[in-house]
C-alpha positions in Angstrom: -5.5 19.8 34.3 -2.2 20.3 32.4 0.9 19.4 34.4 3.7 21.6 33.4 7.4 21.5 34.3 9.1 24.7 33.3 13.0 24.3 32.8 14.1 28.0 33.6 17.7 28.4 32.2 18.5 31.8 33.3 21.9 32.7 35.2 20.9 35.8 36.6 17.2 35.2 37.8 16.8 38.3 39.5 17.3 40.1 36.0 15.3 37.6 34.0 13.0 35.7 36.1 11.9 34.3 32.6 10.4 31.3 34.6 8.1 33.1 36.8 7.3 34.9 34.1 6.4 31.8 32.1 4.7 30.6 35.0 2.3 33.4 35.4 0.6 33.0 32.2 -0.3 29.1 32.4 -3.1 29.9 34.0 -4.6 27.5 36.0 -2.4 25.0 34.9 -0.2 23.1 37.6 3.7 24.5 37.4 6.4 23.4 38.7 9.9 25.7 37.7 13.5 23.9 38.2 16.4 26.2 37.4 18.1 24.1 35.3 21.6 25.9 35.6 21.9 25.2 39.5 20.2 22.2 39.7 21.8 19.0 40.8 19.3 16.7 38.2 16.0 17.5 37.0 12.8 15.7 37.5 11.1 12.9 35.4 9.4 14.5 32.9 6.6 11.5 32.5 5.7 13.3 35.2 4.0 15.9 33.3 2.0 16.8 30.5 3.9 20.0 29.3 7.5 21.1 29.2 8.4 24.7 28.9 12.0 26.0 28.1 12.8 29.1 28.9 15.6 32.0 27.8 19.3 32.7 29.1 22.2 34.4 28.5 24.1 31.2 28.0 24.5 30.0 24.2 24.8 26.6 22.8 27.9 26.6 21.3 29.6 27.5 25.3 28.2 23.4 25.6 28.0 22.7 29.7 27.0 19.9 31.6 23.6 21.4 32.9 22.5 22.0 28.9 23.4 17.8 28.7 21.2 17.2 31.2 18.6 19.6 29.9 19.1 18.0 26.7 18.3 14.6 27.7 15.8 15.4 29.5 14.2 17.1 26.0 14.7 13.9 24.4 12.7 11.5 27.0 9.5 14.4 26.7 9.7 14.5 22.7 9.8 10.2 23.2 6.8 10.1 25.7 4.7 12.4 23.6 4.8 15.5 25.8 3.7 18.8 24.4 7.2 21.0 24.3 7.8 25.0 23.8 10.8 26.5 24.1 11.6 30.0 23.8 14.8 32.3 22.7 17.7 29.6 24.2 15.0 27.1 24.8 14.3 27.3 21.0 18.0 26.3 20.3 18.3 24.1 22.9 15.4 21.8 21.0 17.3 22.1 17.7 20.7 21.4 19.1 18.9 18.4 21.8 16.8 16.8 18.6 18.9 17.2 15.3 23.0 18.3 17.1 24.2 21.4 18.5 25.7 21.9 14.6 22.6 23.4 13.7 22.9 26.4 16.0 25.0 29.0 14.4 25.9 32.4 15.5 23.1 35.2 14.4 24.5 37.0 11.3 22.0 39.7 12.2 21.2 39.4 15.9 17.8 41.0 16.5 17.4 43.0 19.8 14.1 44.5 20.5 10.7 44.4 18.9 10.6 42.0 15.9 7.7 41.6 13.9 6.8 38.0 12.5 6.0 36.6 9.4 3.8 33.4 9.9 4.1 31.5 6.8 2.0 28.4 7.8 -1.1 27.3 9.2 -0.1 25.5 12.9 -2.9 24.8 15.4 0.0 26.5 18.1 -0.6 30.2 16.2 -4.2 29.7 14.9 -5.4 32.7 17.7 -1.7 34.7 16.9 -1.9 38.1 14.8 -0.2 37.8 11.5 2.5 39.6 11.3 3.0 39.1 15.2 5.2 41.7 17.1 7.2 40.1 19.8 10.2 40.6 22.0 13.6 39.5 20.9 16.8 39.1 21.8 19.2 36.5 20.2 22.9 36.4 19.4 22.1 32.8 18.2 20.0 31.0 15.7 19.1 27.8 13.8 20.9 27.1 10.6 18.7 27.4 8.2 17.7 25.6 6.0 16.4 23.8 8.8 17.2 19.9 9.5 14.3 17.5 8.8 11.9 16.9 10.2 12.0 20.6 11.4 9.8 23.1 9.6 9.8 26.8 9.5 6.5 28.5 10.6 7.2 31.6 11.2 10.3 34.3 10.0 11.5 37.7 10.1 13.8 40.1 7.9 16.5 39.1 10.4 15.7 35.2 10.6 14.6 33.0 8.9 13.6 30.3 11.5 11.8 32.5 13.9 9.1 29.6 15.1 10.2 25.9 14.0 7.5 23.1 14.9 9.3 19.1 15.1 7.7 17.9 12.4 4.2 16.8 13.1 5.0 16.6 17.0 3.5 18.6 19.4 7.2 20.4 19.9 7.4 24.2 19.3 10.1 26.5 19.1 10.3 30.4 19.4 13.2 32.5 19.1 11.8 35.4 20.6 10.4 36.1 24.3 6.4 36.2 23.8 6.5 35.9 27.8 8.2 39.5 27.7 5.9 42.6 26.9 6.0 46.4 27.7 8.3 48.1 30.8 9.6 44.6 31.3 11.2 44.3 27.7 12.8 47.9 27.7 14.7 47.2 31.4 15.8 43.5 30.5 17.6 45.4 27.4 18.9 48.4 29.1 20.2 46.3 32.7 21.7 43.5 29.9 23.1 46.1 27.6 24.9 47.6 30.2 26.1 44.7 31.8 27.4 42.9 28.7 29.3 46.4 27.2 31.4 46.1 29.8 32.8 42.7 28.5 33.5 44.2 25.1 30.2 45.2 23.3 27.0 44.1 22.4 25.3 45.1 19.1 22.9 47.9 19.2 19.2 47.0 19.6 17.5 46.3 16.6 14.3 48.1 17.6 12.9 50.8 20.3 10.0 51.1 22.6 7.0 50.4 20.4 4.8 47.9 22.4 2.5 48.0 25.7 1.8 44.2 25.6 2.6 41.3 23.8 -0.1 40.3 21.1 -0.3 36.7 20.5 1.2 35.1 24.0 -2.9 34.6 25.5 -3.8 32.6 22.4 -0.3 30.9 22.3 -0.3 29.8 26.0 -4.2 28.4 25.6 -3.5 27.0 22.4 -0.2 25.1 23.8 -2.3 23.7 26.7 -5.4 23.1 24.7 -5.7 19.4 25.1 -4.2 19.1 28.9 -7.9 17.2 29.7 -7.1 14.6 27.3 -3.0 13.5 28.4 -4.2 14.4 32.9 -6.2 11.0 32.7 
């Protein structure tokens, strides 16, 4: 059984709650969430068999010591051979953790809302995805693009051009958008954050409205992800 440790990065979990959210579509796989901002340390990731790493409203650039920790802590998985996602921050943070927190830029065009996704390869993470895939998304932040090696670009939109970025060959995924999100959940997220963050001086308009019930892809993503848990539990 896969044995996954889900780094929740959110500041406002009662908002968010990104890593319950991650949690509840693993399945039957063991989870374990650590809330990464308020934790003292973090456990030992050879520990485990997966790594998830979720969303914030934090950025990269705004460096703290809980993203160092997080950080080093994506470096031992990617050197033991764990199977890593990240999503939204969690995308950035593997970028900035593997190739330097120079290759995280601020969005020219922040997306906010329903983005639909260009794949552009074949990856065995998105072989049971839609193309183009409709996902949640809300980023101020982004990867530079063109991309460091070994990093390559799987997936884009009209807004970004590194939507989903795989570590080379290793089994280390990154998404800027929320698959975990879907539906009601999306449109409150947006309106409560809007709000909140307009307050501190403005917030670009959302990109996109409404549009979808559920998520499309994030089934076959999550099973695909944990696919070979049997073979790295013995």
């Amino acid at each position: 059984m896969a044995r996954v440790l889900v780094l929740d990065n959110t500041l406002h979990p009662r908002l968010f709650a990104l890593g319950r959210r991650w949690a509840g579509g693993l399945g039957e796989a063991s989870v374990d969430i650590v809330r990464v901002p308020s934790a003292g340390s973090l456990p030992n990731v050879r520990g485990y068999t997966h790594l998830v790493l979720t969303g914030s409203e934090a950025s990269i650039p705004r460096w703290t010591a809980w993203m160092q920790r997080e950080a080093e802590r994506v470096r031992e998985a990617a050197g033991v051979g764990l199977r890593v996602l990240g999503s939204c921050f969690g995308h950035e943070m593997l970028v900035a953790a593997l190739s330097g927190r120079e290759w995280i830029r601020r969005a020219p065009r922040p997306e906010i809302g329903w983005t639909s996704l260009e794949i552009l390869a074949c990856d065995e993470l998105l072989v049971d995805v839609p193309n183009p895939w409709t996902v949640f998304s809300f980023h101020l932040f982004e990867a530079v693009t063109p991309v460091p090696p070994p990093w390559r670009v799987l997936a884009r939109s009209p807004r970004c051009e590194a939507e989903i970025l795989r570590f080379g060959d290793a089994s280390i995924w990154g998404i800027q958008g929320h698959p975990e999100i879907s539906g009601r959940a999306a449109e409150v997220a947006t309106r409560a954050h809007l709000l909140a963050t307009r307050r501190r001086g403005g917030i670009p308009r959302p990109t996109s409205r409404g549009g979808r019930s559920a998520d499309q892809g994030f089934r076959g993503l999550v099973d695909r992800f944990l696919a070979d848990a049997g073979e790295r539990s013995g």
